[in-house]
C-alpha positions as a printed NumPy array, in Angstrom:
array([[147.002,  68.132,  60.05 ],
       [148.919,  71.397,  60.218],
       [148.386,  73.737,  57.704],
       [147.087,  71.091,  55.327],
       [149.76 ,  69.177,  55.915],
       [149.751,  65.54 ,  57.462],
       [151.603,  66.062,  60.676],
       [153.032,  62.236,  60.329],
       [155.009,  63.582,  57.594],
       [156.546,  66.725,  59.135],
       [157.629,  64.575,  62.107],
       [159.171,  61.862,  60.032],
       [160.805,  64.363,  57.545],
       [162.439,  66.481,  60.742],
       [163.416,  62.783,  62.112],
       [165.101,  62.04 ,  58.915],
       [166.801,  65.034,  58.206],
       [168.441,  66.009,  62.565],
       [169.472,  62.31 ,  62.621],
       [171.691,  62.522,  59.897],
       [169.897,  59.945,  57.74 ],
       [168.441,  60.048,  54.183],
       [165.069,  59.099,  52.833],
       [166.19 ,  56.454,  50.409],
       [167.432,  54.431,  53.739],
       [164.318,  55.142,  55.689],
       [162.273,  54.105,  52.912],
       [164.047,  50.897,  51.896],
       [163.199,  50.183,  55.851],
       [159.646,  51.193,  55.595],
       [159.048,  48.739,  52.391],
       [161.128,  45.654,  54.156],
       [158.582,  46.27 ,  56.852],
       [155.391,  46.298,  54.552],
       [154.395,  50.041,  55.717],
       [153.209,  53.204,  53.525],
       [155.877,  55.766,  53.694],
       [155.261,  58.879,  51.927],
       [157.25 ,  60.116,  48.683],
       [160.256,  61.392,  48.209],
       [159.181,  64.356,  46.84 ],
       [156.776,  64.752,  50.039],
       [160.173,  64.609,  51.834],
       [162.255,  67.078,  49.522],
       [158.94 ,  69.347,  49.85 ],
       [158.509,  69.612,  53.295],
       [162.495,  69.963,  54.052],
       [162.636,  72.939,  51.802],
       [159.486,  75.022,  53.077],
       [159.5  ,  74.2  ,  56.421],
       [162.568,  72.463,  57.884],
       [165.7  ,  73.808,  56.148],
       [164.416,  77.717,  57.216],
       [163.787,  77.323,  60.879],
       [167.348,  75.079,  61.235],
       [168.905,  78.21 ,  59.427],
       [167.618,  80.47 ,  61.693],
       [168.964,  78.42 ,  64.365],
       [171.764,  78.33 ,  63.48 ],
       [172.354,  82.163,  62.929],
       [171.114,  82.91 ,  66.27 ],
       [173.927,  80.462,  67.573],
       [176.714,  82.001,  65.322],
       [175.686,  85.359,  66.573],
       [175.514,  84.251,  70.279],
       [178.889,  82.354,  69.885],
       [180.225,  85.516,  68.15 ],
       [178.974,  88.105,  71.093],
       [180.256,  84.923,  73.484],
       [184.229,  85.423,  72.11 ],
       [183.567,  89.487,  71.686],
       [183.394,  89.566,  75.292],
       [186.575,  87.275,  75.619],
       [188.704,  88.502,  73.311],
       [188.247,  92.989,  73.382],
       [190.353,  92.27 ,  76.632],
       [193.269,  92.749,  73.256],
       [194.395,  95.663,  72.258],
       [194.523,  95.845,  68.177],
       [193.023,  92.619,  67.117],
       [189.952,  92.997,  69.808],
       [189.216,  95.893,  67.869],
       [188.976,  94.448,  64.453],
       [187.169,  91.506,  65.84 ],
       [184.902,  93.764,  67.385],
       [183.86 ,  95.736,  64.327],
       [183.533,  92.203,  62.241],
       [180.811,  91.019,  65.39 ],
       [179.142,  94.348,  65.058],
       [178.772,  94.193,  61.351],
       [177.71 ,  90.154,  61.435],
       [175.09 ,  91.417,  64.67 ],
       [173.752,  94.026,  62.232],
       [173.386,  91.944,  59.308],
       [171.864,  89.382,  61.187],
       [169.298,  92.236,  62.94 ],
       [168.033,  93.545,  59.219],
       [167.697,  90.325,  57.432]])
């Protein structure tokens, strides 16, 4: 269990959901094969509170370090570095208060 939740489920809803399938396939699969599968709403559930927020974070970290990545590259310009410059600044700041 973690946090009251059946730690099965977390695993199978993260293996559903970063290998690009969907519940209704994995499922259909786990009825063919006679074995108890948890409810879609189980799945929905734990995507929502626990999944989809730490793959968001994620994935802002990597925009900002891809961002700070090409700020380095491209300031070398005069003109457009600085414009890109001040739009990675702002998106670093945002990203630092939220």
């Amino acid at each position: 269990m973690i946090k009251g939740m059946a730690a099965r489920n977390l695993l199978l809803s993260q293996c559903i959901l970063l290998n690009g399938s969907t519940y209704t396939k994995v499922a259909s699969l786990a009825d063919i094969l006679k074995v108890e599968f948890f409810s879609e709403r189980t799945f929905y559930s734990i995507r929502d509170k626990c999944l989809s927020p730490v793959i968001n974070e994620f994935w802002q970290q990597k925009q900002i370090l891809c961002c700070l990545h090409l700020k380095i590259k491209i300031c070398g310009f005069q003109g457009m570095g600085t414009v890109i410059h001040v739009a990675l600044v702002t998106i670093t700041n945002m990203a630092h208060t939220q």
